[in-house]
C-alpha positions in Angstrom: 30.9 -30.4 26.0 31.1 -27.4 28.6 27.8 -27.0 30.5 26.0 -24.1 30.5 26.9 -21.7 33.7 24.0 -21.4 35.8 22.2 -18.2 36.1 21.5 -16.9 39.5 18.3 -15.4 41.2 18.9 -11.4 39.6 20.1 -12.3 36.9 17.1 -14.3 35.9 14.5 -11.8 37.8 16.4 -8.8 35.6 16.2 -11.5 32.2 12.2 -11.7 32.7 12.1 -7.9 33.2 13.9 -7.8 29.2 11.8 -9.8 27.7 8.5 -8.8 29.2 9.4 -5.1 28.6 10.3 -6.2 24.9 6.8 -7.7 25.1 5.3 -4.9 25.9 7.1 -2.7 23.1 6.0 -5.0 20.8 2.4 -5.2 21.9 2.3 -1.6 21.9 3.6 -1.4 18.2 1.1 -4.2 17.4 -1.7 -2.0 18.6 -0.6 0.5 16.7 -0.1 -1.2 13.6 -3.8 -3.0 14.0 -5.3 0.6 14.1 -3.6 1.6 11.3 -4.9 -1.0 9.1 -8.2 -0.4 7.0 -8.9 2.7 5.0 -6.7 6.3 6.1 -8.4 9.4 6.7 -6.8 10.6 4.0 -7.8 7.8 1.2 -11.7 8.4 2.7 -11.1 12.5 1.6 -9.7 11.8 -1.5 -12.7 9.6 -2.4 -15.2 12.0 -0.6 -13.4 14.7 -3.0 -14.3 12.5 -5.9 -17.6 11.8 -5.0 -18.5 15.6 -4.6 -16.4 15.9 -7.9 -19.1 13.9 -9.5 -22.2 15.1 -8.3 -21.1 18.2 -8.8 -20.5 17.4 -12.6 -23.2 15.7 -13.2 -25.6 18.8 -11.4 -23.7 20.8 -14.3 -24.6 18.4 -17.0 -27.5 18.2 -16.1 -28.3 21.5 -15.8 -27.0 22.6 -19.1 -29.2 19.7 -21.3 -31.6 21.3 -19.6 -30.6 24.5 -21.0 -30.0 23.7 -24.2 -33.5 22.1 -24.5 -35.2 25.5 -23.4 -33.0 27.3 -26.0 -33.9 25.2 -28.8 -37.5 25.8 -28.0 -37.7 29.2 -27.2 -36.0 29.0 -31.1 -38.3 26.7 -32.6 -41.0 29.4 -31.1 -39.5 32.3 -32.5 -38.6 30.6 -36.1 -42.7 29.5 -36.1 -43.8 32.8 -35.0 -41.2 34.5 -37.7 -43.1 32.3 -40.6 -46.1 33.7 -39.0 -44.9 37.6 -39.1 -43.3 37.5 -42.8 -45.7 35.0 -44.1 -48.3 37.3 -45.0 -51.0 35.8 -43.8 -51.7 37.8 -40.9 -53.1 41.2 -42.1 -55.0 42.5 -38.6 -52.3 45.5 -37.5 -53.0 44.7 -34.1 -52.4 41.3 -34.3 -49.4 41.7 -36.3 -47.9 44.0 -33.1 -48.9 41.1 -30.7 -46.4 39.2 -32.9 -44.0 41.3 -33.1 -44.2 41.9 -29.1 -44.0 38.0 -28.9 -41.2 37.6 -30.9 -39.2 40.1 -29.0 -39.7 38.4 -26.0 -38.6 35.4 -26.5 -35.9 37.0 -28.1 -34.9 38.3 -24.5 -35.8 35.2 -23.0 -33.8 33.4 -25.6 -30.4 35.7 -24.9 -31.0 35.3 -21.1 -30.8 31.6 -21.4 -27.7 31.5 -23.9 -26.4 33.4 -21.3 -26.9 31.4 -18.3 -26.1 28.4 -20.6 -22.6 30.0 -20.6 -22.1 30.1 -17.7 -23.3 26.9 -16.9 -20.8 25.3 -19.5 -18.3 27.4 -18.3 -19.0 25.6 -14.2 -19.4 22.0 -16.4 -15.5 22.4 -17.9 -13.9 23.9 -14.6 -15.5 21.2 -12.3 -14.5 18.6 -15.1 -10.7 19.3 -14.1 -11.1 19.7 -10.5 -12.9 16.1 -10.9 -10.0 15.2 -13.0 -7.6 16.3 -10.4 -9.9 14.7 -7.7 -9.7 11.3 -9.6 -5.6 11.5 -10.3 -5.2 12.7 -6.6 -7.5 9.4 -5.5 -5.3 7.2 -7.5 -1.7 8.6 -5.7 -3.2 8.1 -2.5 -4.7 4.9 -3.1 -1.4 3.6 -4.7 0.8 4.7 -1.6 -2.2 3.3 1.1 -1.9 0.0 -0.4 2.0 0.2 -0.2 1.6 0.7 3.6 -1.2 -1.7 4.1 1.5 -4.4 2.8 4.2 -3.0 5.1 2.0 -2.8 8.0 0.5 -6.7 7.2 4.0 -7.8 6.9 5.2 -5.9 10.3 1.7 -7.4 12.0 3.1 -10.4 10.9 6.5 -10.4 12.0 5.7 -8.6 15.6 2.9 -11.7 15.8 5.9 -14.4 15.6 8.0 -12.3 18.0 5.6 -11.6 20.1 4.9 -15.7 20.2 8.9 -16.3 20.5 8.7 -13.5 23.7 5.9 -15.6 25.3 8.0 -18.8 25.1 10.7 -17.6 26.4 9.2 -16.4 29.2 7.4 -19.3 29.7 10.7 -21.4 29.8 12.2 -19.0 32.5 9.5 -18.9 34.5 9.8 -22.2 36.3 13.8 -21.1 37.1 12.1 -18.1 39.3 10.5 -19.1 42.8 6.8 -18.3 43.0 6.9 -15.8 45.8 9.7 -13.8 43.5 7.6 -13.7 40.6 4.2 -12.9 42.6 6.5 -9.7 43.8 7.7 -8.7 40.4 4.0 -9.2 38.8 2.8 -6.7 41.5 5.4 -4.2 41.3 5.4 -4.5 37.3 1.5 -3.3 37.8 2.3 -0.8 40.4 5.5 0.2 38.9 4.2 1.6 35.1 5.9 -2.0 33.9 9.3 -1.4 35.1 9.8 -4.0 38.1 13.7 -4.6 38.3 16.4 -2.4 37.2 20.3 -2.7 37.8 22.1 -0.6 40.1 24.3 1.8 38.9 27.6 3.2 39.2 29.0 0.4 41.1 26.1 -0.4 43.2 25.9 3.7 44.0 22.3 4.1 43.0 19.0 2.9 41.6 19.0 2.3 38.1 15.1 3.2 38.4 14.9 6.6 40.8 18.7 7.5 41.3 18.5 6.6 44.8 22.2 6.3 46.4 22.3 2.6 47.5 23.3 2.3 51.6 26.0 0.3 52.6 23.9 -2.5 54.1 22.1 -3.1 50.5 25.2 -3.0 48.5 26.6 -5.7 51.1 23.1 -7.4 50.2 23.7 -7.1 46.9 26.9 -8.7 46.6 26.5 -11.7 48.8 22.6 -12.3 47.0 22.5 -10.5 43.9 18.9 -9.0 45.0 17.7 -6.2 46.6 14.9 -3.6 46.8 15.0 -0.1 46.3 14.1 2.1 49.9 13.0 4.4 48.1 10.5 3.4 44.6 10.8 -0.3 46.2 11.8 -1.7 42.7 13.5 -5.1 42.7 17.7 -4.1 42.1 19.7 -6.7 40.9 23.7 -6.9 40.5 24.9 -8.9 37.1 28.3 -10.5 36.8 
């Protein structure tokens, strides 16, 4: 069996750089996927659009058995006070014009509230299909939340186990990376917005980090060692095979 060529000190500095910035991609999408869990602004509008829908209604409904109540008594008053009038047995003149007054007004008071009743019934039916609307609006959003709370549980899932697969592989290539080379890369990984090593470029020309040309005495460092550091942004700068 052929053994395994051995890595050297870049090449393994530059490999921990991968995975931890992979890491850090996937902790960021994580993050975002955690916030995004749990009820969407717009599935808490579409209920609060419901909710309004219904009180709303029910004010309406409210409002107009209340209505209808007033009108049937204001009738039941003028249908007694009719019997009274045509009856005949009320014979003072005077009372008889008190009757007729009264009936008259609740005649007025009896067309005024037939006509606020109409109105009323009129709000009742229109908010009935804007609650309708509310309600079939609710159910489209709910249906597509819950489609992306399964997408987003199943990504949380799968970023979980490669987040986990990340940490163990850094923790196996850790021990191939001296201490004082991975205390450097840790503080210029904080210092450095994450980004610690980087490749040169263009033939050892330039920082793969800052575009920095590369003197001669670092290229020379870089192909006898395969490590350098920037003088300029003081990055790490490897050179692969």
């Amino acid at each position: 069996m052929a053994r395994a060529k051995a890595t050297t000190r870049g090449e393994d500095l530059y490999q921990l750089q991968q995975l931890d910035s992979e890491k850090d991609a996937v902790e960021r999408r994580l993050t975002e996927v955690e916030t995004a869990l749990g009820e969407s602004q717009a599935l808490v509008q579409a209920r609060e659009a419901v909710a309004e829908g219904q009180r709303r209604y029910q004010k309406h409904t409210l409002r107009q058995r209340d209505l209808e109540l007033q009108v049937q008594s204001v009738t039941a008053k003028i249908r007694a006070s009719e019997q009274r009038l045509y009856g005949g047995n009320v014979k003072n003149p005077k009372e008889l014009t008190d009757l007729q007054a009264e009936i008259a007004s609740l005649r007025r008071r009896q067309e005024k509230l037939e006509d606020t009743l109409l109105e009323v019934m009129i709000a009742r039916e229109e908010t009935e299909g804007m609650l309708e609307q509310a309600q079939k609006h609710l159910q489209q959003v709910e249906a597509a939340w819950q489609t992306a709370q399964a997408d987003l549980m199943t990504e949380r899932h799968a970023l979980q186990e490669k987040r986990a697969e990340l940490e163990q592989a850094i923790a196996a290539l850790l021990p191939r990376i001296s201490t004082d080379d991975v205390e450097t890369y840790r503080d210029l990984r904080r210092r450095k917005g994450g980004l610690a090593v980087v490749e040169a470029q263009g033939k050892e020309d330039s920082c793969g980090a800052c575009g920095m040309a590369i003197s001669p005495g670092l290229k020379w460092q870089l192909r006898e060692e395969g490590v350098g550091y920037c003088t300029n942004c003081e990055r790490i700068l490897v050179r692969l095979r």
